[in-house]
N, C-alpha and C positions, 0 to 999 in steps of 0.2 A: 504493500500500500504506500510505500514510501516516493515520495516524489510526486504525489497525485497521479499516478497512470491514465487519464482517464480510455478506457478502452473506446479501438476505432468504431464503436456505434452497430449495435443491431438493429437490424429497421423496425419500423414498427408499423408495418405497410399491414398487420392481420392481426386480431385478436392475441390470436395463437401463433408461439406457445409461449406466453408474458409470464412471467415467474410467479413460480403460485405463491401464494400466501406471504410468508414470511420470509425477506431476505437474511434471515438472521438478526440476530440483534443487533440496535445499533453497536458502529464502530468503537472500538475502546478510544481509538485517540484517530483526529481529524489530523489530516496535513497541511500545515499550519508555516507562512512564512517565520515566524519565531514563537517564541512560549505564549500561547493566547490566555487574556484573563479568563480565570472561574468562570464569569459571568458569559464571555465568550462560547466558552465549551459545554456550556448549559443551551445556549441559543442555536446552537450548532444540533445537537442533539436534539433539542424541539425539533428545529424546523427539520431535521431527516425524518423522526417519526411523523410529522403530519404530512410528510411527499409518500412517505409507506403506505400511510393508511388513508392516501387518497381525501383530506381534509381540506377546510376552509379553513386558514390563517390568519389571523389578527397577531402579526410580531412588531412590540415597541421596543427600539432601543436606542437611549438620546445618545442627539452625535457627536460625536470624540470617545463613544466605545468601538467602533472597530466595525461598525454596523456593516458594510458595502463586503470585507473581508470573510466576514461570517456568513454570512449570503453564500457569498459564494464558494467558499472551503464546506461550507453545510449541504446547500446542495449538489455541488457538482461527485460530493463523497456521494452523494445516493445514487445519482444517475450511472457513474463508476459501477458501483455495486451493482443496478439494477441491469446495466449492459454483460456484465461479469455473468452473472446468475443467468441473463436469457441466451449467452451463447451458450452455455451449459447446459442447460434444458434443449437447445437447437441440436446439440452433437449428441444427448442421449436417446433425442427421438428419431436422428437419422442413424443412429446406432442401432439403436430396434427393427429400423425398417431393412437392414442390411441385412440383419439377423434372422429378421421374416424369409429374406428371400435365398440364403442360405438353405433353411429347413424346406422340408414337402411342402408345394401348392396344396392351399387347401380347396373344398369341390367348389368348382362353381357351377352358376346356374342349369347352366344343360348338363351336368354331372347326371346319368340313370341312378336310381334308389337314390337320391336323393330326400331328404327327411322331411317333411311336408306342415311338420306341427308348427304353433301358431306362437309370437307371443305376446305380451298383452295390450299391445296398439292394436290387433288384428291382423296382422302381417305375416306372413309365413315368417319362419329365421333365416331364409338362404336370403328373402328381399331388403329384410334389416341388416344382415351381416355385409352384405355385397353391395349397400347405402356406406355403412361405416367404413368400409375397408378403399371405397372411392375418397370419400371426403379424408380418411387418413392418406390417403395416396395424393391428393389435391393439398396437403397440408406439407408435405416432403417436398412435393415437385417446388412450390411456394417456398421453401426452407431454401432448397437448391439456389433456387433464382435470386435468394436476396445474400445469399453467402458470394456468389459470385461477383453478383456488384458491388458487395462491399469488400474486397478483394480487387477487384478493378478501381475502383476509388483510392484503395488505401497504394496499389501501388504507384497509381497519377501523382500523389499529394505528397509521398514519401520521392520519387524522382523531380517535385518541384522544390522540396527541401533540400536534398544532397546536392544538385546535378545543377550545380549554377551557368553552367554551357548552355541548359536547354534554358534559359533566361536571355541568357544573351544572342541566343538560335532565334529565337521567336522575336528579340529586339531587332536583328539585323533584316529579319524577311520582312517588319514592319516598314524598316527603312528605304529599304527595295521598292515594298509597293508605293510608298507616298512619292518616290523617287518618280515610279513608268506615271503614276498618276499626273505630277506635275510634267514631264515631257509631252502626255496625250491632252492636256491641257491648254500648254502652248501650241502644239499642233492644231487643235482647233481653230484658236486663235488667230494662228497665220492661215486656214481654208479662208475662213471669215470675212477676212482684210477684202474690203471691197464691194461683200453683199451686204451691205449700207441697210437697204430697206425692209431683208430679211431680220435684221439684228431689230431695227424699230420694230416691226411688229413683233416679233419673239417678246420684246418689251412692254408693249401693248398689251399682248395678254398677258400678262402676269396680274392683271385685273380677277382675270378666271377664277384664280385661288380664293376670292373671294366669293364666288356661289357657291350656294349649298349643292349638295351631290344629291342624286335621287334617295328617296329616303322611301327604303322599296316596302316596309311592313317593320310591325310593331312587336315581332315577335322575336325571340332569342337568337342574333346569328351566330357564327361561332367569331371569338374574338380576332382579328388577324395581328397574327405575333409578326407576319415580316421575317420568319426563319423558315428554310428551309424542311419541309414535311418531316424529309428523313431525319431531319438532326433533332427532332422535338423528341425523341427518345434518350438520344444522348444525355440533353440536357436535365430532361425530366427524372426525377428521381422516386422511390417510394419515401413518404414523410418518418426519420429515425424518432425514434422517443425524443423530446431536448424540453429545454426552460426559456421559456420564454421570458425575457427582464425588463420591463419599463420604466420610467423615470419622465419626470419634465419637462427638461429641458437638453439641449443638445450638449450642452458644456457638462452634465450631470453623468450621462451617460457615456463622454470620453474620461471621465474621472474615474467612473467604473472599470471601462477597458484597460486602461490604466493599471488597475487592484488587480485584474485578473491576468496582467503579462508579468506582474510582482506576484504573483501565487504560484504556488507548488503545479498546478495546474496550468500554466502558463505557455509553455509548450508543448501539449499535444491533444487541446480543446479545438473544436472546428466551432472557431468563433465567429456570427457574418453581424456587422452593425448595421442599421435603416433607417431611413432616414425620406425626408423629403424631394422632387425635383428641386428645389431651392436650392437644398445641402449639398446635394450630388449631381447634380447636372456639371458635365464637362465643355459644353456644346455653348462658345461662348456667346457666340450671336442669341441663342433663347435664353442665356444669363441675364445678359442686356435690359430683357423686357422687365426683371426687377420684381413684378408681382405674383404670387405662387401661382393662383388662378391661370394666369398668360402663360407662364410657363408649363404649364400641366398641358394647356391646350396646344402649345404651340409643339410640346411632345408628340402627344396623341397623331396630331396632323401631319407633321413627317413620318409617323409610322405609318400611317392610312397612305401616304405619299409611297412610301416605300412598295407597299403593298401591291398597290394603284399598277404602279410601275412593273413590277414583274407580270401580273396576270396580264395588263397592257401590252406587253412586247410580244403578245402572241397574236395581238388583234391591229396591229400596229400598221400593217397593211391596207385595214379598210377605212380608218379616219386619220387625219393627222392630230395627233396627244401634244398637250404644253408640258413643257418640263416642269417638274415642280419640287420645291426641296425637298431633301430626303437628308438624313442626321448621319455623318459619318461615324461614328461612334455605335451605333447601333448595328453592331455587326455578329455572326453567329461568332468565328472563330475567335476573335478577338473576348469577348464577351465570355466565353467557352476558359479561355486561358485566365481572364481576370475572376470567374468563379473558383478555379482551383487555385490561383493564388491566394486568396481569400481563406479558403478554407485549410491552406498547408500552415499559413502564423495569421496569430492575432493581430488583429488594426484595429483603430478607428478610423474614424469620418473621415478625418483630414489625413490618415496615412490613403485611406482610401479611394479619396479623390486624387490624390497625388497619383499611386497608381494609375486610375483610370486616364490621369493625361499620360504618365508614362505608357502606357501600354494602347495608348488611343481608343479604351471602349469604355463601353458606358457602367460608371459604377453605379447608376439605379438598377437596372434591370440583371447587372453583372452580381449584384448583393442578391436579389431578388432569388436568380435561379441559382445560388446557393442553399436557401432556405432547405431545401428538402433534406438535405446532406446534413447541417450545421447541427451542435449538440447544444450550442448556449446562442440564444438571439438575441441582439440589445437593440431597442426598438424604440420610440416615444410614444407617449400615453393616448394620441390621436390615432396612430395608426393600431394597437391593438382594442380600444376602444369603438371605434366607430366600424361599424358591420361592413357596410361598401367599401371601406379602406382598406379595413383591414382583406376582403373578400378579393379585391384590385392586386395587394400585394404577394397574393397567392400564401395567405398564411393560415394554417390550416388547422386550428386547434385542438381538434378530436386525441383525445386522450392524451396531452400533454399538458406541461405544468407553465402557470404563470407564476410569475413575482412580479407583485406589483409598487415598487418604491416611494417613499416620500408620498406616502397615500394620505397623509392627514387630509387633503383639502380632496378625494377622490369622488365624493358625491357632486361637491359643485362641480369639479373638473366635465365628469360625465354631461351636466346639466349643460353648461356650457361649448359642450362639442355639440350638442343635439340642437343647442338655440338657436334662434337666426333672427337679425333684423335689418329691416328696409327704410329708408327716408321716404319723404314724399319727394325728394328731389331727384334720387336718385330713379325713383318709377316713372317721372314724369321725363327725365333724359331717356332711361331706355325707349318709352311708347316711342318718343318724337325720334331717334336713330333709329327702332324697328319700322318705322313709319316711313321712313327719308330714305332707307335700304330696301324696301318693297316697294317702292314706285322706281328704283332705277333698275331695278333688275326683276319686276313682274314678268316681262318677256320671256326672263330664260331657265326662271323655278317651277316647279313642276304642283301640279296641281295638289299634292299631297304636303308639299312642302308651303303652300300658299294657306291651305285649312287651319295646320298648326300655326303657322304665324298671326293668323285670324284671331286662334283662341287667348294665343300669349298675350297681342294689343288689347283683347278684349277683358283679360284678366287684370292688364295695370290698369285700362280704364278705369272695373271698377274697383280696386286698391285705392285709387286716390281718391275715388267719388268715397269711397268707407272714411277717410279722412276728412270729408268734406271739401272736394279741391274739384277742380275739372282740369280734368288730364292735356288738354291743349291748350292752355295756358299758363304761362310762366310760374311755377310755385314760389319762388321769391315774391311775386309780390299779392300772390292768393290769399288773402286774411281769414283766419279760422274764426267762424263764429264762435261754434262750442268748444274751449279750451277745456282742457283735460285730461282726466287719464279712464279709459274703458276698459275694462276685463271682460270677454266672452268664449266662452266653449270651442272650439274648432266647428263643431257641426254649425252651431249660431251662427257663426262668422262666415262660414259655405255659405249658408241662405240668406243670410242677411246683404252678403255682397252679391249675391244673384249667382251664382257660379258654381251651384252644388248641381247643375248639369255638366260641368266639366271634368272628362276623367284626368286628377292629376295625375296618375301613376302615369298614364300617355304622355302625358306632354313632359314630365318628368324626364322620363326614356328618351324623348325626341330631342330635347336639348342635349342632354348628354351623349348622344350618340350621332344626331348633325352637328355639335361642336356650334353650333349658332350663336351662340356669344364670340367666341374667337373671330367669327366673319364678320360680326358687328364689331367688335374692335377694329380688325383689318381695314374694315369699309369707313369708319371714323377718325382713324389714322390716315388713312389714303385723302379724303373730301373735309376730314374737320378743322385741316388748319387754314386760315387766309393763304397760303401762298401757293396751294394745291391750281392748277389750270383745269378747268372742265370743255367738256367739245361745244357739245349744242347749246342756247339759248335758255334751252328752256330745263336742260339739267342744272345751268350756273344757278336759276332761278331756285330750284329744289337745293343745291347745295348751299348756299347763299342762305337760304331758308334755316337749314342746320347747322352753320358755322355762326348766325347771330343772336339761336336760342341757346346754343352752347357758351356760346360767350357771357348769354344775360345770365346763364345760371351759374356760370364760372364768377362772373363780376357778383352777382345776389351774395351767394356762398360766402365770396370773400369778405361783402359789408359786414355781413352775418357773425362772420367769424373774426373780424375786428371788433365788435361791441361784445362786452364781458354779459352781458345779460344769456348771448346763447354761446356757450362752448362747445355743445356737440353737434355743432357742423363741420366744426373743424376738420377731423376726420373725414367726414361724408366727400369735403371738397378733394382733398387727397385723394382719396377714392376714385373720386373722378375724371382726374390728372392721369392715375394710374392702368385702373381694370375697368372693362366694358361693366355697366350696372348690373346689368342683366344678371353677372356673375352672381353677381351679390342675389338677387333676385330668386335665380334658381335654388341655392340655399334654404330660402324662404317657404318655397314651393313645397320642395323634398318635406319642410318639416312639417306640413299643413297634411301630409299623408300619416301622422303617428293619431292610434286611437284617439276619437272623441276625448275617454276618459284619463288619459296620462298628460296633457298639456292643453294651455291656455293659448290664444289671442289679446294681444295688450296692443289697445287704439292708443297711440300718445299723441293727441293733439295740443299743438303748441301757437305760439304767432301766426305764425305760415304754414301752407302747406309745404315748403320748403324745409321747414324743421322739423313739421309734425315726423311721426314715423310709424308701421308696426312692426311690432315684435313677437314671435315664438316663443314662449315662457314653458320648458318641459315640467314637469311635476313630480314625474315619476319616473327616475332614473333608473332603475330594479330592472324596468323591460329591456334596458339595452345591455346590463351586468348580466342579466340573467340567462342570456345566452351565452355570453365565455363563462359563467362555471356551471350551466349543464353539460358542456363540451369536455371540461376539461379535468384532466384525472386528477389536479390539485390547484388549489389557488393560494396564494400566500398574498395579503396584504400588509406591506411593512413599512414603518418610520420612526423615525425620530421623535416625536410626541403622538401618539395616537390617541389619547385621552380627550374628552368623553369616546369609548368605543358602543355606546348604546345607540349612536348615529350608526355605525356601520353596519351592526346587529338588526336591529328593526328599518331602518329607512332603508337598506342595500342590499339585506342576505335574508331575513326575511320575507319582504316582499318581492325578491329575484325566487324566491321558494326554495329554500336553503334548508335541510333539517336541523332544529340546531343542534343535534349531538353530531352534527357533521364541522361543527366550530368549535376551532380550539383557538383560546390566547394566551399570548406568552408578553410579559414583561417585566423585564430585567433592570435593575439598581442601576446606579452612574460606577462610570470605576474610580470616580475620586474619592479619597477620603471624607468621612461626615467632617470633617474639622473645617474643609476647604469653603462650603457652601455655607451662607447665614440665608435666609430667607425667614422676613418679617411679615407680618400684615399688621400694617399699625392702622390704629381706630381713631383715633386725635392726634393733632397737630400741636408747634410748641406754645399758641396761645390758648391752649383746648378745646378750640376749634374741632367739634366733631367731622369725622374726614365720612362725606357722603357725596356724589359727586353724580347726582340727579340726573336729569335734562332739566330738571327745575329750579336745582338749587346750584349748578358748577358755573353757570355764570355771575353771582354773586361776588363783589368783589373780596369781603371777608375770605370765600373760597379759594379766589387766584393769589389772595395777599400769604393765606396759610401753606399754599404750596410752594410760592416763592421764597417762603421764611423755612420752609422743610430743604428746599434744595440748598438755601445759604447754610445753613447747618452741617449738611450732608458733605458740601464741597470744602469744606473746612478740615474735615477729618479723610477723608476718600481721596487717595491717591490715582495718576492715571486719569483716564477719560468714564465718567461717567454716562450711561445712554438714558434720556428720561422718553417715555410710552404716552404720547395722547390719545384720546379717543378717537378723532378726524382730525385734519388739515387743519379746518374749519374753529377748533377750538383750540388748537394751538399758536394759530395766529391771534387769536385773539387775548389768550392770557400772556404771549409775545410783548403787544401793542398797550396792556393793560400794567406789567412788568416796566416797561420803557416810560409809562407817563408817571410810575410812582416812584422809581429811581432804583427800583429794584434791581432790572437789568444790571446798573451802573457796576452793584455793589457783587452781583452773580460774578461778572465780568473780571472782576480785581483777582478773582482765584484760579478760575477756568476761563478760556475763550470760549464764547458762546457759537455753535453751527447750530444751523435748521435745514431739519430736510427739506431735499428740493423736490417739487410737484413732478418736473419733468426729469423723464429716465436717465437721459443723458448727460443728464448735470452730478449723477450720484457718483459714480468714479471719482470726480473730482473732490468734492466735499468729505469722501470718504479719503481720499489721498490729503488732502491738505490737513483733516483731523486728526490723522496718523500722524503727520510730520509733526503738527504742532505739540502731541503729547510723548514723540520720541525726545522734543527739541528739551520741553519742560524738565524730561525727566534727568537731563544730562547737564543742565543749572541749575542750581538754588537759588533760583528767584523765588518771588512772592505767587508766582503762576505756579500752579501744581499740575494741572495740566486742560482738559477739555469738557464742554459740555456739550452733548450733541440733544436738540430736541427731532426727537422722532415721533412716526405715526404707527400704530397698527392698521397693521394689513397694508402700508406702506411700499417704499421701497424697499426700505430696509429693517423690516421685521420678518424676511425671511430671507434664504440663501445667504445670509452676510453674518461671516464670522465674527463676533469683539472679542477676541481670543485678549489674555493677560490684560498688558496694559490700557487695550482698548475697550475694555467693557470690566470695571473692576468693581463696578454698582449699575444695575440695572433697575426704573423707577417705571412702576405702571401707573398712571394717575385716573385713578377709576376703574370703571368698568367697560369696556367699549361695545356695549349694546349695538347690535344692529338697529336701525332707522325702522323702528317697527309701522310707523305710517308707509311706506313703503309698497305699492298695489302688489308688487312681486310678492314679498312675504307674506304681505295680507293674507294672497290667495295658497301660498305652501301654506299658511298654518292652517287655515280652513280644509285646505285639502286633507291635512297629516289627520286632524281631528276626526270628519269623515272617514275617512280609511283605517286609523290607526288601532287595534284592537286599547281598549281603555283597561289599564290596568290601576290599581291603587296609587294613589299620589300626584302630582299633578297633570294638567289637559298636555297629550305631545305635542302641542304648538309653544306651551311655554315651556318644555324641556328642549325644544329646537332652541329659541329665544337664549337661552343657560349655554349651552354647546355649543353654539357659534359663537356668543363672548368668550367663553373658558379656551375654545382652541386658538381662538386668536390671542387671549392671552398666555395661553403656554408654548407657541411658536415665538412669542414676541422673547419670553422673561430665558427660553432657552437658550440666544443667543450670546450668551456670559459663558459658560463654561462649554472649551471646546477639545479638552485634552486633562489627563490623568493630574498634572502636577496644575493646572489653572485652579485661581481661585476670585468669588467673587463673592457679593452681601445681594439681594433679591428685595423691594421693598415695595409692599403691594399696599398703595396709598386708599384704602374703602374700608369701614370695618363691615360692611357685604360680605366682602371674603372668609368671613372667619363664619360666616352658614355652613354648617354641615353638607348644605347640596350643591353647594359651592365651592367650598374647600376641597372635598372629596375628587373632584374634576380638576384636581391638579395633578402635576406628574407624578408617581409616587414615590420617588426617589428624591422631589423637592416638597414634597406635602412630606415626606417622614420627620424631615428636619427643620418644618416648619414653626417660627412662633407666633403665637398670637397676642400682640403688646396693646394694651388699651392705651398707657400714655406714652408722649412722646419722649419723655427724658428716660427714662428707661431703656427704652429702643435705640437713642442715640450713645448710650452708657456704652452697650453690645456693640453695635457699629465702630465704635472708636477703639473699642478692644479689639473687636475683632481683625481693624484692618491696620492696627501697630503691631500687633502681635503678628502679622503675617511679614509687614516689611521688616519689622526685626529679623525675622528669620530670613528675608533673603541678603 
């Protein structure tokens, strides 16, 4: 077991023959890059038996214990064992069949005196013996076939390892071709010289790429991969058992890759990353276009090009065809070479794209068709989450396991993959482009292609009529009568906007599969700028038409988005600069297709119909979880604070229909010593000011003057950069501006430099760099500075992903409770919803234990940000006495609830804080 071996993979293309029951006990010791903590080898051993016994996982373990490491020495040790055990079961069944066929045939059916008795199905015993002894003969043959190909694999992947020649064989024949490529290229060039007028029209049409192509029926065609018939055997493999690993963000899950080329297991795991066309596209002219949407389409459309093209060179003779792009990257052999690279050493993203330029293929589709092979897949949360995505990327999860990371926020994550919202700006651009692109090309679209287009003009019609607007008129300057916000059902919403004769599933399909947003960009790109020439009269007139409603809505937008009264247009306008609406639109569409009863319609009517918007509010995120874990032989959901887990329990795993003795949770202590952490919940401030911090009472000045006399106290004793937690933006600037006019500020300022987070994202690097600097600078003079004060927000920038590791975070200050906005139409209708649905057990209604759950998680992602490593240490100071509730308190981490105090006054509290954090600097 030493070194992690993990064995080359038994597929898991059948049932049978999957290792019965019990792989043995867990392992005595995991392979481990050094001596792992206790607490470690506890978590390791959880999560193996709940991959054994086929469970639902709930694993917490806060971070700077080793979480990403465990993970992955826990499960890859099971998969190990589980490929171990099913080649062994593989070689004792082909063993027996060997053996069979050694000894006497036994009789078969036209055997004379044959024995005729029955048994108790009614079937003779030669008809059941001579069933069983096929289907075992069908289970051999099956045995054979997949020993061989993983044998075939394992000898590819092991000669892309050793045999660095066939690297450099396959680099030179690339260069060969780009080489004849560029001489047939110039050759062209010099025919060319002189047919002047062939070259302009060639040019000419290049218009063409913008019609839709016959769009022959609504029913499933086969998808065209653009590879060669024969070679889709090659590349296609059977799906082996593996783990599936997702995480947030793209930086999160090269951190991962990372741990696992630092693991025992590091070289000889068949690891493939995935990623978005954003991440991995090679193909720099579709990088260009910058928007995912454009890029996906503009993918799609060279492969349909590609496609076009071969079956066309057969017909080639009876019309003349327009050349149209086709993606060099996108090639079988090339593509073929970068899968087995992949799967011979670990990468990530960015070793992976580097690849794919080295080796000129495409690392989206080249990751992709390694999937079947791979033992461990690192993914993001979109892609195994979202069903068509996931179904797109060929990812297959029938009896394998997921881990799902840094899952604290996974129910909203879900909600928000499923959401979707529209402007009225944005509905009213697309009708007038659908509108402006069917009058110049009516002639040459085909009658079925002219129906759909009908239904989608006739759909934003009435979208915007639902808002109150009329669709041929400028929404910048449409004024909304009834301002407000409307909640309605989906069905409601069908009839109410007239349009429950409309199959969406159809039109769904037809945009997706005619690509008709991409043409409408093309055709908006080509006619929407001023400087574009059009031929006849009466197109300039139409065009003309659409370059100076785009502008008014471009000019609208931008007014819009200069006056602070409306900031969410801001976006929208971008939007509009960038991707065809429509895009946005079809999103919309898709989501108006989920049951009646799992999500809302939200009218938000505003100023304008320019501003107004609707929105897809899902409700019940269970329906779309609840298909990866009927699928899948185990689920693990894991983080860093997972607390409250009664969210995940009843709103994710119960209502996805989960048994619950099929959930197991596991959480594990911090690995610092109890001495390192102070965590207080103080109840009064130092003029005894009881510390409550309402919506009705934290705007009181007594309230801002009490926190600013907590924090000059605090900064007094507290070395380093302390982080102080407001509620929102909103009330941070306010006790900011209220501190500043009472001289507060002044006197904060004389200890710590004062930082406030910034609203926009790209301003946090810096303030996070400059906070740094200034409490490296403090700590390396004995001035009167001691070092920083940063005011932060929950749910912020930077109350998550952002370490304050030591000196950066050596007091952490939450100032209140940060309630969600429970006037809110959103939450309104979740709690109504949860209420309804929720089975009612003793204690309080589940809309106000939602109401609990989202404060507490936000506050325990917020106050986890202090201790990020074994020897760090910091003091916790939870400014409400709220917190010291039983149903409140309990909803803390347990590992900072065990060492928690509960201090009513304030001198007492700061007695311990000033102990606490001399006694620490003494000791370093």
């Amino acid at each position: 077991m030493e070194g992690g071996r993990a064995a080359a993979g038994a597929e898991g293309g059948g049932r049978c023959p999957e290792p019965g029951g019990a792989l043995g006990s867990v392992p005595p010791r995991f392979p481990f890059p050094y001596r792992p903590y206790p607490i470690q080898e506890r978590f390791m051993a959880a999560l193996y038996g709940a991959l054994q016994a086929g469970q639902v996982g709930i694993f917490e373990s806060p971070t700077g214990t080793g979480k990403s490491l465990s993970l992955i020495c826990g499960a890859l040790s099971w998969l190990r064992d589980f490929e171990e055990k099913k080649k062994q079961e593989e070689a004792r069944l082909l063993a027996l069949e060997d053996k069979g066929r050694e000894e006497k045939q036994p009789l078969t059916s036209d055997e004379p005196g044959r024995s005729t008795s029955k048994d108790s199905s009614g079937e003779p015993d030669w008809i059941t013996a001579f069933v069983q002894k096929k289907e075992e003969q069908d289970m051999v043959n099956r045995l054979k076939e997949e020993q061989i190909r993983r044998k075939k694999r394992e000898e590819r992947l092991e000669k892309i390892r050793h045999n660095v020649q066939l690297k450099y064989a396959a680099k030179r024949k690339r260069s060969e071709e780009d080489e004849t490529k560029r001489l047939l290229q110039l050759s062209k060039e010099a025919l060319s010289e002189g047919a002047g007028a062939d070259v302009l029209e060639q040019l000419d049409h290049n218009e063409e790429e913008l019609i839709l192509a016959e769009y022959e029926s609504d029913e499933e065609k086969k998808a065209a991969s653009g590879l060669e018939e024969d070679d889709d055997d090659d590349l296609e493999e059977e799906h082996v058992t593996k783990i599936y690993y997702c995480s947030r963000t793209h930086s999160q899950l090269s951190q991962f890759v990372h741990e696992v080329q630092k693991s025992p297991f590091g070289k000889d795991t068949r690891l493939v990353s995935l990623g978005s066309r954003q991440n991995l596209c090679v193909n720099e002219e579709v990088r260009r276009l910058g928007a995912l949407q454009l890029i996906n389409d503009r993918c799609m459309e060279m492969q349909k090009n590609k496609h076009e093209k071969k079956s066309g060179e057969e017909t080639e003779g009876k019309k003349r065809r327009v050349s149209r792009a086709t993606c060099p990257f996108y090639s079988y052999e090339q593509m073929q070479f970068l899968r087995d690279e992949v799967l011979a050493e670990v990468k990530d993203i960015e070793q992976l794209v580097a690849l794919g330029r080295e080796t000129k293929a495409c690392p989206y589709y080249g990751s992709r068709y390694a999937i079947p092979a791979a033992q461990l897949v690192v993914l993001p949360y979109q892609m195994l989450l979202h069903e068509a995505t996931r179904s797109a990327a060929g990812i297959n999860l029938k009896d394998q396991v997921v881990i799902i990371d840094e899952a604290h926020n996974l129910i909203d994550t879900i909600t928000c993959i499923h959401s979707a919202e529209v402007s009225g700006s944005q509905l009213c651009c697309a009708h007038s482009q659908l509108l402006q692109y069917t009058e110049r090309y009516r002639k040459r679209l085909k009658a079925k292609n002219l129906m759909y287009i009908k239904q989608i003009l006739y759909l934003l019609e009435r979208f915007v009529a639902m808002l109150g607007g009329n669709v041929n008129q400028n929404p910048s300057c449409q004024a909304v009568s009834q301002t407000g916000t409307v909640l309605k059902s989906i069905n409601d919403f069908l009839f109410q906007s007239q349009i429950d004769n409309i199959n969406l599933f159809k039109v769904q399909r037809y945009c997706e599969k005619s690509l008709i947003s991409r043409k409408l960009f093309g055709f908006v790109e080509r006619y929407g700028s001023p400087a574009t020439a059009v031929k006849t009269n009466k197109e300039n007139q139409r065009v003309a038409g659409l370059q100076s409603f785009l502008l008014s809505l471009q000019q609208g937008s931008d007014k819009e988005a200069r006056t602070l009264q409306s900031p969410p247009v801001e976006p929208e306008n971008n939007q509009l600069r960038t991707a065809s609406p429509l895009m946005q639109i079809e999103g919309f569409l898709s989501a108006l297709t989920n049951a009646n009863e799992d999500g809302r319609v939200i009218l938000n009517r505003q100023g304008t119909v320019g501003q107004s918007s609707l929105k897809f509010l899902l409700l019940n995120p269970a329906v779309h979880f609840a298909k990866v874990v009927k699928e899948c032989r185990a689920v693990i959901i894991a983080g860093g604070t997972m607390q409250p887990v009664a969210d995940f329990r009843e709103q994710l795993l119960s209502c996805a229909g989960v048994d619950p003795a099929r959930v197991v949770e596991f959480s594990c202590g911090h690995v610092i010593p109890p001495e390192n952490i102070l965590p207080i919940i103080l109840c009064s401030g130092p003029s005894n000011q009881q510390l409550e911090f309402t919506f009705q009472t934290r705007d009181l000045p007594q309230m801002m003057d009490e926190t600013g006399r907590i924090l000059c106290n605090l900064c007094n004793v507290v070395p380093g950069g302390v982080v102080c937690f407001f509620p929102s933006y909103d009330y941070e600037k306010q006790v900011h501006a209220h501190w500043e006019n009472t001289g507060l500020l002044t006197r904060l300022a004389a200890k710590k430099k004062i930082f406030q987070e910034p609203k926009k994202a790209n301003q946090v690097e810096q303030v996070l760099a400059e906070y740094a600097k200034c409490i490296k600078r403090c700590s390396q003079s004995a001035g009167q500075m001691t070092g920083a004060l940063l005011l932060s927000v929950v749910g912020g920038k930077m109350s998550e992903g952002i370490n304050f590791s030591d000196d950066l975070g050596r007091c952490v200050i939450m100032v209140g409770m940060p309630y969600p906005n429970i006037k809110s139409p959103e939450l309104q209708e979740k709690m109504t919803w949860l209420d309804k649905t929720m089975p009612r057990a003793a204690g309080p209604a589940p809309s106000r234990v939602l109401i609990e759950n989202l404060c507490m998680k936000a506050v325990n992602q917020s106050i986890g940000r202090a201790i990020r490593h074994q020897q760090d240490f910091a003091s916790i100071l939870l400014l409400d006495h709220r917190y010291a509730r039983p149903a409140i308190f309990n909803k803390l981490p347990q590992w900072i609830r065990e060492r928690t105090q509960v201090i009513p006054a304030f001198g007492s509290a700061f007695a311990e804080l000033r102990k606490f954090h001399r006694g620490k600097s003494d000791a370093l």
